[in-house]
C-alpha positions as CSV (number, residue, x, y, z in Angstrom):
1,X,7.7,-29.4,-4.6
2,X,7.9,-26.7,-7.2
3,X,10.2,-24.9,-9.0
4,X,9.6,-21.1,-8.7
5,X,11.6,-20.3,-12.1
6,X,9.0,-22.2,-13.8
7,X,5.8,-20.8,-11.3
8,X,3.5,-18.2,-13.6
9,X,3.1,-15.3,-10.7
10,X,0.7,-15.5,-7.5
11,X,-1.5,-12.6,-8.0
12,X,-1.1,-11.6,-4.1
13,X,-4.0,-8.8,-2.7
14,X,-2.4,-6.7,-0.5
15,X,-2.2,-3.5,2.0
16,X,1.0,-3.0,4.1
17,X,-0.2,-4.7,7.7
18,X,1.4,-7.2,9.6
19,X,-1.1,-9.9,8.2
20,X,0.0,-8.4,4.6
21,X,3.7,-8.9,5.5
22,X,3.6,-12.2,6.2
23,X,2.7,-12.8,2.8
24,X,5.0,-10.4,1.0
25,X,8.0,-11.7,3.2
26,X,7.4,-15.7,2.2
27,X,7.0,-14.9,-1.3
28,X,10.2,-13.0,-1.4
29,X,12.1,-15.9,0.8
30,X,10.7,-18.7,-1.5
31,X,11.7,-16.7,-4.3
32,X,7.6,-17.0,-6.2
33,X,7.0,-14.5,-9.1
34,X,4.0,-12.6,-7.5
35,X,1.7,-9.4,-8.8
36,X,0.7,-7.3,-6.5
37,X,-3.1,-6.2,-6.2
38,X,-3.2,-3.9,-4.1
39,X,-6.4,-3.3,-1.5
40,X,-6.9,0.0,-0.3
41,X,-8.2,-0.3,3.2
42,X,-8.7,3.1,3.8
43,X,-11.0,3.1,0.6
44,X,-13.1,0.4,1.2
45,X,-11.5,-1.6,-1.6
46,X,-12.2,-5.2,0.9
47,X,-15.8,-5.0,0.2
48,X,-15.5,-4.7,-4.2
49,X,-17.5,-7.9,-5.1
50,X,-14.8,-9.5,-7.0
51,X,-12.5,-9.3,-4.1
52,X,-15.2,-11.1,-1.5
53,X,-15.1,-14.0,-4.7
54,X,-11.9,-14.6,-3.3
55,X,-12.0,-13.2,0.4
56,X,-15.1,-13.4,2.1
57,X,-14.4,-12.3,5.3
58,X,-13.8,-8.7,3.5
59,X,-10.5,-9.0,5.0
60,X,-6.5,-8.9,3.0
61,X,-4.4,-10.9,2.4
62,X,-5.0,-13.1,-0.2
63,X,-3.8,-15.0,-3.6
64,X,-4.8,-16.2,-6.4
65,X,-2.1,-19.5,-7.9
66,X,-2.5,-19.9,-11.5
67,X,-0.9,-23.2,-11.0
68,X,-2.5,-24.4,-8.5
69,X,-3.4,-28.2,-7.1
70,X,-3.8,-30.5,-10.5
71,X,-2.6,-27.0,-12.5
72,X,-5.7,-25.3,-11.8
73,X,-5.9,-22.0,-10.0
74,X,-6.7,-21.7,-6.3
75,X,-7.6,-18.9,-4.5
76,X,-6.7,-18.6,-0.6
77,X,-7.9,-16.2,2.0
78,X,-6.5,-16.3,5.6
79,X,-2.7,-15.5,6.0
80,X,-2.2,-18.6,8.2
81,X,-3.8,-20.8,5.2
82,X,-2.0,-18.8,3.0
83,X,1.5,-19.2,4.5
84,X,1.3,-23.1,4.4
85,X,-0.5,-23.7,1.3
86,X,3.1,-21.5,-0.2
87,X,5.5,-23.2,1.9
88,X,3.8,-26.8,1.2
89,X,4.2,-25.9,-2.4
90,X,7.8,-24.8,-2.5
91,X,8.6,-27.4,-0.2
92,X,10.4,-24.9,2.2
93,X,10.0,-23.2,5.5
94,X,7.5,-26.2,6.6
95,X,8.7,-29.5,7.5
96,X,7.5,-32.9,6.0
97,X,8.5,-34.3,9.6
98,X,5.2,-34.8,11.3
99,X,6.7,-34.2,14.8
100,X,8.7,-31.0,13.6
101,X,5.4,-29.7,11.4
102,X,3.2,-29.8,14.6
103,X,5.9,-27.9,16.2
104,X,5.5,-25.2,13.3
105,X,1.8,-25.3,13.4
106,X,1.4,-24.4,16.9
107,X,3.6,-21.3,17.2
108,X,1.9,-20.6,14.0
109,X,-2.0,-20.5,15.6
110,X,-0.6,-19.3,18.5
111,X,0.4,-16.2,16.2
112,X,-3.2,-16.7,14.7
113,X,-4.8,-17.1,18.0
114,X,-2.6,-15.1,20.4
115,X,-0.3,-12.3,19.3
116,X,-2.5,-11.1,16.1
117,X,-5.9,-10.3,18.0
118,X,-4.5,-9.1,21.2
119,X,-1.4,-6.8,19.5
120,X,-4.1,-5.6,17.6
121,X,-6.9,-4.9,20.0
122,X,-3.8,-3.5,21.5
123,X,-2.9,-0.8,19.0
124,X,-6.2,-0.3,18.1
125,X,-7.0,1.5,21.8
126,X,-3.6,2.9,22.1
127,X,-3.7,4.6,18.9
128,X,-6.5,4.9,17.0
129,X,-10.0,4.9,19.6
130,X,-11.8,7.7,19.8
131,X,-12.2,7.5,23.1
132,X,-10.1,7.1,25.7
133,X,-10.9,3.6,27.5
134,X,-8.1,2.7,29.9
135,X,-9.3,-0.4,31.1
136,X,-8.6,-1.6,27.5
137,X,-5.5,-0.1,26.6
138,X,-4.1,-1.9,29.7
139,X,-5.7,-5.0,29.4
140,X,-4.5,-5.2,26.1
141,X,-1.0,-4.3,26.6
142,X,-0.2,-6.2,29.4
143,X,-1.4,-9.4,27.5
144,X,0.9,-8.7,24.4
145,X,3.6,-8.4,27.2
146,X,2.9,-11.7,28.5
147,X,2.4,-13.2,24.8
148,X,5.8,-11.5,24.2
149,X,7.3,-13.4,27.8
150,X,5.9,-16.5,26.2
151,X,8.0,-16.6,23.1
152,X,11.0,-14.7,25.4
153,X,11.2,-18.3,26.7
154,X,10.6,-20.1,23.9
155,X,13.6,-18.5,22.2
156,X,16.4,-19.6,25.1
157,X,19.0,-21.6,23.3
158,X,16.8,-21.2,19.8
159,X,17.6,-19.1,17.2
160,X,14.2,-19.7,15.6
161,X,10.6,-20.6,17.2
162,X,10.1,-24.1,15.9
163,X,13.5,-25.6,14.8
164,X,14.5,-23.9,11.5
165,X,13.8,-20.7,10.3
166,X,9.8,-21.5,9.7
167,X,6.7,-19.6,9.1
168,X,5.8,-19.8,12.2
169,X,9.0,-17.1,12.3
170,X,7.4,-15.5,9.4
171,X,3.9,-14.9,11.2
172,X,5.1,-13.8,14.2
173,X,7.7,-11.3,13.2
174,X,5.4,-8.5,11.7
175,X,3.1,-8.1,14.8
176,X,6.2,-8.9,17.3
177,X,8.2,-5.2,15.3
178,X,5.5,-3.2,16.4
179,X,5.6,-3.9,19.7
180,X,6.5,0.0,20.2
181,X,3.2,0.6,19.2
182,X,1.3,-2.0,21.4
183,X,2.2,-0.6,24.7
184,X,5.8,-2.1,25.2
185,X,8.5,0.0,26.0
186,X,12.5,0.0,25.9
187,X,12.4,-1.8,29.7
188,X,10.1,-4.1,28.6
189,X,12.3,-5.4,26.0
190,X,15.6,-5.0,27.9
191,X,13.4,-8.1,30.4
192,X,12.8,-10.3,27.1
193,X,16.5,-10.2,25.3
194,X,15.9,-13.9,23.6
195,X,13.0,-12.3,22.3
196,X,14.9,-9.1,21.2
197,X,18.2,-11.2,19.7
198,X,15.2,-13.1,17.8
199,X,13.1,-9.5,16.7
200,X,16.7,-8.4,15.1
201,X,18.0,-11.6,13.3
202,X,14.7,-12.1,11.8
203,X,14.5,-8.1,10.7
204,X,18.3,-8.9,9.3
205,X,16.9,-10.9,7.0
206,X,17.4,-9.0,3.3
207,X,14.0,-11.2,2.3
208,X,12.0,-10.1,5.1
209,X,13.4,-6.5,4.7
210,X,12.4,-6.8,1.2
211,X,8.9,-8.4,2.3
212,X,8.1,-5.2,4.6
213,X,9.0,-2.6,2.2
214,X,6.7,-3.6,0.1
215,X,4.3,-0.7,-0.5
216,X,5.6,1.0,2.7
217,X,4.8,4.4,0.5
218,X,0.7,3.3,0.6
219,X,1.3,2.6,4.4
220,X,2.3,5.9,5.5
221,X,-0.7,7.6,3.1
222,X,-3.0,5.7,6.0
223,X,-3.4,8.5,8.4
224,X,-6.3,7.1,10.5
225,X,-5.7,9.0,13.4
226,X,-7.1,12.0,12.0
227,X,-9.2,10.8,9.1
228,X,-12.7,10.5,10.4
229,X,-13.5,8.6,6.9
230,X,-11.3,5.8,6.9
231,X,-12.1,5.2,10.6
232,X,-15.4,4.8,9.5
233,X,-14.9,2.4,7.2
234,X,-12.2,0.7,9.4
235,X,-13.9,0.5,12.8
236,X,-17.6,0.6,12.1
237,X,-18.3,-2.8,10.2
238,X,-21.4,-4.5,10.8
239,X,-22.7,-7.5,9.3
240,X,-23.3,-6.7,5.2
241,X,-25.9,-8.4,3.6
């Protein structure tokens, strides 16, 4: 376990997304000095060389530890890497129980697996294609919905996911806010309370509030809907030599 006080910061590469969140929010609960770098995904600023170094699937987040394993610096690319690499190395928010760390680690691919692609295939066709494909924006939606019944009864009698509050919590949360935005509505939620109670005590949180606002400014300067551009750049990646 280390002691933050003493940590040099985690460079942390950045754009305000769910996947970026979870990031922003452990640092802020663990209490790590951290730099922000931030990566423009609008611009293209995932591809810069020196950024695949560290991220090769041209995708954020990612960090750099100065003080990393044997006090040499690491760099990490994947949020679900990222989150337990932190929370191994603060000793927090990740059991050393075996039985309770499986627990974690399987609401946390689940996240990975589950809620992350399908909220944002999701939001991608409800928002942001240029075409109108219902099939999609229904399929999509009504699997975030069941995803979102899952963890509904997960959450009886829990106040967290897995146990304590966890980053399993931590991954889930960012996606699980926007549900407005993945084709849920206000009836859909009223059907899922445990799931609700859980989306407002973890939103309570001053960390995670703390975590999210983090470059919320740069978030709303993304207007894909309408820029042609960044959609471009977003939407149309192929394979890059």
């Amino acid at each position: 376990m280390s002691d933050p006080a003493s940590q040099r910061p985690i460079e942390l590469y950045y754009w305000p997304t769910p996947n970026g969140w979870k990031i922003s929010i452990l640092l802020e609960e663990a209490g790590l000095p951290y730099e922000t770098r931030y990566v423009n995904i609008g611009a293209g600023e995932q591809f810069a060389e020196d950024f695949l170094k560290i991220a090769p699937n041209n995708r954020m987040p990612a960090i750099i530890d100065p003080d990393g394993p044997g006090g040499q610096p690491i760099s990490v690319f994947e949020s679900g890497a990222i989150l337990q690499y932190l929370a191994r190395k603060v000793g927090r928010f990740y059991p050393a129980d075996e039985r309770a760390r499986v627990e974690v680690d399987e609401w946390l691919f689940w996240q990975m697996g589950g809620v992350g692609p399908m909220a944002g295939q999701a939001h991608h066709f409800l928002q942001y294609a240029p075409e109108e494909v219902p099939y999609a924006k229904r399929r999509y939606a009504d699997e975030v919905n069941r995803l979102y019944g899952v963890l509904n009864k997960r959450l009886e009698g829990r106040d967290y996911v897995a146990g304590e509050y966890s980053i399993a919590d931590m991954a889930i949360w960012p996606w699980a806010q926007g549900w407005a935005r993945q084709g849920q509505s206000e009836e859909d939620l009223a059907a899922i309370p445990h799931f609700s109670a859980w989306l407002e005590r973890v939103g309570a949180r001053e960390a995670v509030r703390r975590g999210k606002a983090l470059g919320e400014e740069k978030r709303q300067n993304l207007s894909l809907k309408d820029d042609k551009a960044q959609q471009a750049i977003l939407f149309g990646q192929r394979a890059r030599k």
